[in-house]
Every structure is written in structure tokens, then in C-alpha cells.
N, C-alpha and C positions, 0 to 999 in steps of 0.2 A: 621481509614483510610484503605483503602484496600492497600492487597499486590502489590509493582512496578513492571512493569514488562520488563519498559525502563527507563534509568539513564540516566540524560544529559549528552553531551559531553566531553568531557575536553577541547577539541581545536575544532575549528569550530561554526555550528548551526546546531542545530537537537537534537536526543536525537536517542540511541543503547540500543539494546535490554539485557537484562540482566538475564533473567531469562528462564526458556522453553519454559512457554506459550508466551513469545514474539518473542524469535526467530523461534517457529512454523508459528504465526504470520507473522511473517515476510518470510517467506518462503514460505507462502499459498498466501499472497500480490505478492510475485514473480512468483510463479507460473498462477499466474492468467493474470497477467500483459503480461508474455508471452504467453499466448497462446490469450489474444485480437491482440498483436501485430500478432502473425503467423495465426489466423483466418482472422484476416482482409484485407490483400490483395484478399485471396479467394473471397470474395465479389464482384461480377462482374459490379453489379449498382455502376455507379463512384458519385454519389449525395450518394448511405447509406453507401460506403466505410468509407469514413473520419468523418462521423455523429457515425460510428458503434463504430472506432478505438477510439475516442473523449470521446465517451458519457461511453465506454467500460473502460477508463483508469477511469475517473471521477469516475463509480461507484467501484472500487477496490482500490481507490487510497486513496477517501474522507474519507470512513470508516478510511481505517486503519488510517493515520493524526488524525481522531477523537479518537479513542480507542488508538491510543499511548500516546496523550495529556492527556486522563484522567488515565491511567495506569502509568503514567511518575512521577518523582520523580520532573521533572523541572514547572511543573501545579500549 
């Protein structure tokens, strides 16, 4: 089995990062996340605005949900 790099919870749903490579992880998902959000009002077409903002979170959001699931101790 490969090494965890997120532990489930103890209270809640989800699973936290436990190790470096997940909280880099996770900090490069936030990183990302905010600059779709602060790039996307720039966007002056109101139709690719909220297609940019949408499809922007999707792809930075999916990955990581996938790579924490299989990196995760709760899988």
C-alpha cells in the first residue's frame, strides 16, 4: 500500500491532510481555487464568465477529491 497522505476525520466528513505531500497539496488546490475565483470576474463576456469560474473550480477541485481518495487512509 502506498504511503497516506490524508487521515479521515475524527468528527465530521472528509478526510485532512496528514503528511507534507498533502498539505502542499492542499495548499496548491487553494491556491489555484483563488486565483479562478480573482481571474474570473476580469472576464468581461458575461456567457464565459460563470462557464470560466465553473468549469475553473471543476478542474482543480476534481483532481484533488480524486488524489485525496486514493492517498487517504478512509479508501
Amino acid at each position: 500500500m502506498s504511503r497516506v497522505w490524508f487521515r479521515r476525520r475524527s468528527a465530521g466528513f472528509g478526510v485532512t491532510p496528514c503528511s507534507w505531500e498533502g498539505w502542499i497539496l492542499t495548499i496548491l488546490a487553494m491556491l489555484l481555487v483563488a486565483a479562478v475565483v480573482l481571474v474570473g470576474p476580469g472576464i468581461r463576456d458575461n456567457l464565459l464568465r460563470p462557464l470560466f469560474v465553473v468549469l475553473g473550480l471543476a478542474l482543480v477541485l476534481l483532481p484533488y477529491g480524486l488524489i485525496a481518495r486514493a492517498r487517504s487512509s478512509a479508501s
